[in-house]
PyMOL commands that place a pseudoatom at each C-alpha (Angstrom):
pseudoatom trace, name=CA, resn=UNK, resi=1, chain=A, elem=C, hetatm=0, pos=[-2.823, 17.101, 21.020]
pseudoatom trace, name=CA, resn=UNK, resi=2, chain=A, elem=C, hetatm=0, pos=[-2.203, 15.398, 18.233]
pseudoatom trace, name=CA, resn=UNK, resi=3, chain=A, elem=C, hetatm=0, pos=[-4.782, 12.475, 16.650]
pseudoatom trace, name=CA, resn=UNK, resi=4, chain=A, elem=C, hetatm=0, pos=[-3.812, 8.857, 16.302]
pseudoatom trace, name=CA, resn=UNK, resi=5, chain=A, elem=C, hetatm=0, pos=[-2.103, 8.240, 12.538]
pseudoatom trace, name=CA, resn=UNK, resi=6, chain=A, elem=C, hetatm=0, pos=[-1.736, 4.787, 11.448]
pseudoatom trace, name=CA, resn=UNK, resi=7, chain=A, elem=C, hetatm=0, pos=[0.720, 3.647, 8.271]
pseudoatom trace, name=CA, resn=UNK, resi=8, chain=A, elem=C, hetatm=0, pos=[-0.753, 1.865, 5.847]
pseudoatom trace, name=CA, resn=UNK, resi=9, chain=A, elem=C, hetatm=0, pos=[1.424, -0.072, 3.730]
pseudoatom trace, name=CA, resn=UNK, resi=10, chain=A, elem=C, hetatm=0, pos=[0.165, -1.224, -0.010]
pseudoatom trace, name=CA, resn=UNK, resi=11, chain=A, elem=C, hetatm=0, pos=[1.980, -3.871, -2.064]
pseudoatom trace, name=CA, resn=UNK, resi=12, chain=A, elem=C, hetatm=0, pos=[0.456, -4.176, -5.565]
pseudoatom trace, name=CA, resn=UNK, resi=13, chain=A, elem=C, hetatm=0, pos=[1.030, -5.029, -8.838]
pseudoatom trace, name=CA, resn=UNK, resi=14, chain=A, elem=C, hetatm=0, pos=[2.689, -2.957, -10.873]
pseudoatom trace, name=CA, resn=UNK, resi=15, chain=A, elem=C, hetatm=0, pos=[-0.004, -2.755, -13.394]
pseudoatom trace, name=CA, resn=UNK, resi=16, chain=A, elem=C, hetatm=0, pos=[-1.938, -1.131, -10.435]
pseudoatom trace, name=CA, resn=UNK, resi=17, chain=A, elem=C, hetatm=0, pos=[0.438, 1.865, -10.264]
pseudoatom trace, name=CA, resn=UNK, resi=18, chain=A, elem=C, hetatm=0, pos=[-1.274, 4.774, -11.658]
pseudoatom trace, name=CA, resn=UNK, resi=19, chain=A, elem=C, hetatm=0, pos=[-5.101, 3.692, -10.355]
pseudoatom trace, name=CA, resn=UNK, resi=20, chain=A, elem=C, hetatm=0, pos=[-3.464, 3.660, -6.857]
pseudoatom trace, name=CA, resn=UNK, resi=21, chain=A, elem=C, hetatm=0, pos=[-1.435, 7.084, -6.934]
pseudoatom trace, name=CA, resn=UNK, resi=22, chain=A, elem=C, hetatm=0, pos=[-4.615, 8.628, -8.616]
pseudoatom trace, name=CA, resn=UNK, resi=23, chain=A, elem=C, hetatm=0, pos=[-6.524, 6.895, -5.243]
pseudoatom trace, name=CA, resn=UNK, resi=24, chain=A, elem=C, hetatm=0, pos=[-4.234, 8.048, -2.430]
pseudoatom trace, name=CA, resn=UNK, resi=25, chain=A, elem=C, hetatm=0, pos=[-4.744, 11.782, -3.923]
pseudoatom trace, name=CA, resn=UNK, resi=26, chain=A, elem=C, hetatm=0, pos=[-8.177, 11.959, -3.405]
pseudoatom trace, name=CA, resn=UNK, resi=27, chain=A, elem=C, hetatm=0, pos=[-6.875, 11.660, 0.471]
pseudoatom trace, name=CA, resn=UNK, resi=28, chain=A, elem=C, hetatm=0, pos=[-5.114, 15.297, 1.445]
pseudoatom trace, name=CA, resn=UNK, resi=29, chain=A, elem=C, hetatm=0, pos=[-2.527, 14.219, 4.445]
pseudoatom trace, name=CA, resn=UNK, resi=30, chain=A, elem=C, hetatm=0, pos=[0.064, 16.144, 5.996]
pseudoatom trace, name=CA, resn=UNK, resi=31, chain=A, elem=C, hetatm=0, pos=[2.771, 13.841, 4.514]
pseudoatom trace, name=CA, resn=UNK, resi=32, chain=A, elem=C, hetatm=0, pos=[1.192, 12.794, 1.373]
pseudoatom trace, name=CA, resn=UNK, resi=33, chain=A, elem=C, hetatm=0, pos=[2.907, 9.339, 0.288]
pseudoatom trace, name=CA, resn=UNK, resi=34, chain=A, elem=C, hetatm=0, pos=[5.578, 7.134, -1.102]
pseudoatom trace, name=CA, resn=UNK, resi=35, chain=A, elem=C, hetatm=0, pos=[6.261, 4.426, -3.047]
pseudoatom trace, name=CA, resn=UNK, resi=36, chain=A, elem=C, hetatm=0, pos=[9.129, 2.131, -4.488]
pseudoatom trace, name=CA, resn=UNK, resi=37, chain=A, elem=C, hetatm=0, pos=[9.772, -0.591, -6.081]
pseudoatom trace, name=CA, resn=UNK, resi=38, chain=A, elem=C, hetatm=0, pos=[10.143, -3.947, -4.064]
pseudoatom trace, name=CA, resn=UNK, resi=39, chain=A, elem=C, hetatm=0, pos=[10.475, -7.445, -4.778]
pseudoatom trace, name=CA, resn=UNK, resi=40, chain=A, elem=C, hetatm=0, pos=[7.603, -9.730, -3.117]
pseudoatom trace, name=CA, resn=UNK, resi=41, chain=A, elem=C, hetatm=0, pos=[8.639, -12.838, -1.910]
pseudoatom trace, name=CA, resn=UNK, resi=42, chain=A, elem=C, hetatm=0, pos=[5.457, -15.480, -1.348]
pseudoatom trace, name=CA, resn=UNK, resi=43, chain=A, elem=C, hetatm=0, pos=[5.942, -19.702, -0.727]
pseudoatom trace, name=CA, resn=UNK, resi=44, chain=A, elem=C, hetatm=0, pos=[2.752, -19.704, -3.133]
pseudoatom trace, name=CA, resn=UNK, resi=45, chain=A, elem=C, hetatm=0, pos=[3.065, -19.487, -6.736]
pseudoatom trace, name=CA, resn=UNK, resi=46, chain=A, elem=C, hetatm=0, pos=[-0.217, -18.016, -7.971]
pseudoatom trace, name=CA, resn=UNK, resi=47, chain=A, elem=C, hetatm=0, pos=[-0.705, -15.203, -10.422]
pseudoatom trace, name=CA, resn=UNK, resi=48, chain=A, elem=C, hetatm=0, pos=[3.750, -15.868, -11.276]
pseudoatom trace, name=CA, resn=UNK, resi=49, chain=A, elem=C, hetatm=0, pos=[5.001, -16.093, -14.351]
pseudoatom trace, name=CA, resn=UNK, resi=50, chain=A, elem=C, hetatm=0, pos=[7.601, -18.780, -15.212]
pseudoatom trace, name=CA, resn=UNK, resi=51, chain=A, elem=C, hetatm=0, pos=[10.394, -15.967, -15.116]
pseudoatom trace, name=CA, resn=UNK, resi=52, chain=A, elem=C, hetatm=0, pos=[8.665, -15.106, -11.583]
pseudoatom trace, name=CA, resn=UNK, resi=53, chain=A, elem=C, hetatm=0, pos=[9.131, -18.634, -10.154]
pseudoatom trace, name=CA, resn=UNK, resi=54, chain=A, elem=C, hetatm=0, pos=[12.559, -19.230, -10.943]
pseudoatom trace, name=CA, resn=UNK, resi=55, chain=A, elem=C, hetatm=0, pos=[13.556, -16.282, -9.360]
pseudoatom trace, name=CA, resn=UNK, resi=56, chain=A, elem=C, hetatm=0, pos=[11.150, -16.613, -6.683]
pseudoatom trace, name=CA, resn=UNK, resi=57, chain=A, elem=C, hetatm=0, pos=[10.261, -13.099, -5.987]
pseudoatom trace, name=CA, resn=UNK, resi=58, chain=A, elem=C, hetatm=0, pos=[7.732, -11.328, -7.917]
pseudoatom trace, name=CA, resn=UNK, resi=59, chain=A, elem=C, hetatm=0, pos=[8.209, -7.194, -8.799]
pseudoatom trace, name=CA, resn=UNK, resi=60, chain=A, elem=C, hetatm=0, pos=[5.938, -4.684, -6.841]
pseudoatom trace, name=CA, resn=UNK, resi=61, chain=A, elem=C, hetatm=0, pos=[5.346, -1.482, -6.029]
pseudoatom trace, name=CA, resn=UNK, resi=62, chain=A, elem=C, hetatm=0, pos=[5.217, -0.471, -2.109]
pseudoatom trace, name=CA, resn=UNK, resi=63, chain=A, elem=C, hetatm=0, pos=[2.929, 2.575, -1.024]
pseudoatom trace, name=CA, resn=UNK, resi=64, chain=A, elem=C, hetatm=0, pos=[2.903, 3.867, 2.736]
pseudoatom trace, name=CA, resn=UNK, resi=65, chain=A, elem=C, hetatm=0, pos=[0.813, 6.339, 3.993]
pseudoatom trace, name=CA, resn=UNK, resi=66, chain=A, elem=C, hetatm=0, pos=[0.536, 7.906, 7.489]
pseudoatom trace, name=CA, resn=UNK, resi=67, chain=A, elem=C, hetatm=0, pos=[-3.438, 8.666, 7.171]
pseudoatom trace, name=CA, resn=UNK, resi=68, chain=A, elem=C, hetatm=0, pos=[-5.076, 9.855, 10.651]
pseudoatom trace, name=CA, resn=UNK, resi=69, chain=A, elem=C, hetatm=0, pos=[-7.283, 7.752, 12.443]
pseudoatom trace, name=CA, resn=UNK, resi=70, chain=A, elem=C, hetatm=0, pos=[-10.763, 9.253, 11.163]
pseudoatom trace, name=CA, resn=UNK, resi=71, chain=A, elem=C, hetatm=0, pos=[-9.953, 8.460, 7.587]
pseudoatom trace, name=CA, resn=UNK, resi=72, chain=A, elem=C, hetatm=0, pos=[-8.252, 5.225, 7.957]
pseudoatom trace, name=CA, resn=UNK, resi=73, chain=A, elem=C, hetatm=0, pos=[-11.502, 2.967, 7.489]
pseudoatom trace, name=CA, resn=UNK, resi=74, chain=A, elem=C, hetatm=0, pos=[-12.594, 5.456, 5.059]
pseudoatom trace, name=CA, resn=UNK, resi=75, chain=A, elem=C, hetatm=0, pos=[-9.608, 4.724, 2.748]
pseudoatom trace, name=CA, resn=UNK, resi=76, chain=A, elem=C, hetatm=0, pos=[-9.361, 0.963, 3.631]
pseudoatom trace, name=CA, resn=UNK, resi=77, chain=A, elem=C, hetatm=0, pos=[-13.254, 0.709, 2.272]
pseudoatom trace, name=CA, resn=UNK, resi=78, chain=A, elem=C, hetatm=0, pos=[-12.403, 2.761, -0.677]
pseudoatom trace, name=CA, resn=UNK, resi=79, chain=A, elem=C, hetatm=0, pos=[-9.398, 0.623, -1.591]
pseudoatom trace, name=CA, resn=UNK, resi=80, chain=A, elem=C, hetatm=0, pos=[-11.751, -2.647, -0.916]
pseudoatom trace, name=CA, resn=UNK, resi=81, chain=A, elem=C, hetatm=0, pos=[-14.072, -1.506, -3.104]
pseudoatom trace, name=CA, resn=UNK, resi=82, chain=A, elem=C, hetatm=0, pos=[-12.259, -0.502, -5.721]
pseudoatom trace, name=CA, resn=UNK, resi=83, chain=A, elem=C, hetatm=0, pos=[-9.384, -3.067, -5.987]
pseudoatom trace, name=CA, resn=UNK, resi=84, chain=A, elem=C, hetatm=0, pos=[-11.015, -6.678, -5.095]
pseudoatom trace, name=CA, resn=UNK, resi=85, chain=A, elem=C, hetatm=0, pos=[-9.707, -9.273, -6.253]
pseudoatom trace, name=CA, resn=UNK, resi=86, chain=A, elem=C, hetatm=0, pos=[-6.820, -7.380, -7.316]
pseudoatom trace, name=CA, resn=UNK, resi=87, chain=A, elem=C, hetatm=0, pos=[-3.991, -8.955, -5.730]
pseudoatom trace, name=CA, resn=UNK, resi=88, chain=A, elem=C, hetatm=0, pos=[-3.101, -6.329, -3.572]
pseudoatom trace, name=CA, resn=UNK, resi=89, chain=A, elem=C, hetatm=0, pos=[-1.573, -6.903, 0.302]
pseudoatom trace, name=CA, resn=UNK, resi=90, chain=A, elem=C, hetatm=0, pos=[-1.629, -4.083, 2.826]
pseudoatom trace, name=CA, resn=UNK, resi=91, chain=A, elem=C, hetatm=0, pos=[-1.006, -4.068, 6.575]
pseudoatom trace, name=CA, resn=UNK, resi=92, chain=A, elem=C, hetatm=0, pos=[-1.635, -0.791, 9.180]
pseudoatom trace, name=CA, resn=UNK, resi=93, chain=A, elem=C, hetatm=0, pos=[0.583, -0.070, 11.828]
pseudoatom trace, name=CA, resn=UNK, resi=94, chain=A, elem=C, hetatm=0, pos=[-0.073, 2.889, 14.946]
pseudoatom trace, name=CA, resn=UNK, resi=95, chain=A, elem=C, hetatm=0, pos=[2.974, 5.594, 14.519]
pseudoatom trace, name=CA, resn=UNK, resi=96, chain=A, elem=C, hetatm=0, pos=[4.096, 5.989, 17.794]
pseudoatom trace, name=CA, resn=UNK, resi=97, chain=A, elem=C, hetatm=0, pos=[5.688, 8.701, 17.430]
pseudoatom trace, name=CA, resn=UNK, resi=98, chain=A, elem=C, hetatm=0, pos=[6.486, 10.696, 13.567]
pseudoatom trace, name=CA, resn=UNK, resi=99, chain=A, elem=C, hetatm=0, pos=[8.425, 13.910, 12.593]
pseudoatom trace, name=CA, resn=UNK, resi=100, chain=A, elem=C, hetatm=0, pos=[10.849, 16.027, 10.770]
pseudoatom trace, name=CA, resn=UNK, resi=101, chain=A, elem=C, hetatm=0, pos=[14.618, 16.794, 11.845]
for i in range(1, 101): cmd.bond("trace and resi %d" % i, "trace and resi %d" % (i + 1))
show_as sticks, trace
zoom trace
């Protein structure tokens, strides 16, 4: 039987980048991770630039990571930790069901 994964879902600042793909390694998964660029859309206007709100979205990189239940406070705390204060939004979600075709 399979454990209980979770995705977690990171979106940071790109300045961030590097310290976060150097984090999630130090986590061996089956399906390691991704990440992509995203625009971050937000009705408040803190930490913008000018450029930022006229546009009204704000550049970011996305991370998501299926991480099994036993490690999933483990990372959380790490990322806490490590990046406070840092700006960064995540969310976890149960998988229901995850594979390859």
């Amino acid at each position: 039987m399979k454990t209980q994964e979770y995705l977690v879902t990171l979106n940071i600042p790109p300045s961030l980048e590097e310290a976060i793909v150097d984090c999630l390694l130090t986590f061996e998964t089956e399906d390691g991770f991704s990440s992509f660029p995203v625009s971050a859309h937000d009705h408040k206007n803190q930490n913008l630039s000018i450029a930022e709100q006229v546009a009204g979205r704000q550049n970011q990189i996305r991370f998501q990571m299926y991480i099994p239940e036993q490690d999933l406070q483990v990372l959380l705390d790490k990322l806490k930790k490590e990046f406070s204060g840092s700006g960064i939004h995540y969310w976890v979600l149960p998988v229901i069901e995850n594979g390859c075709f």
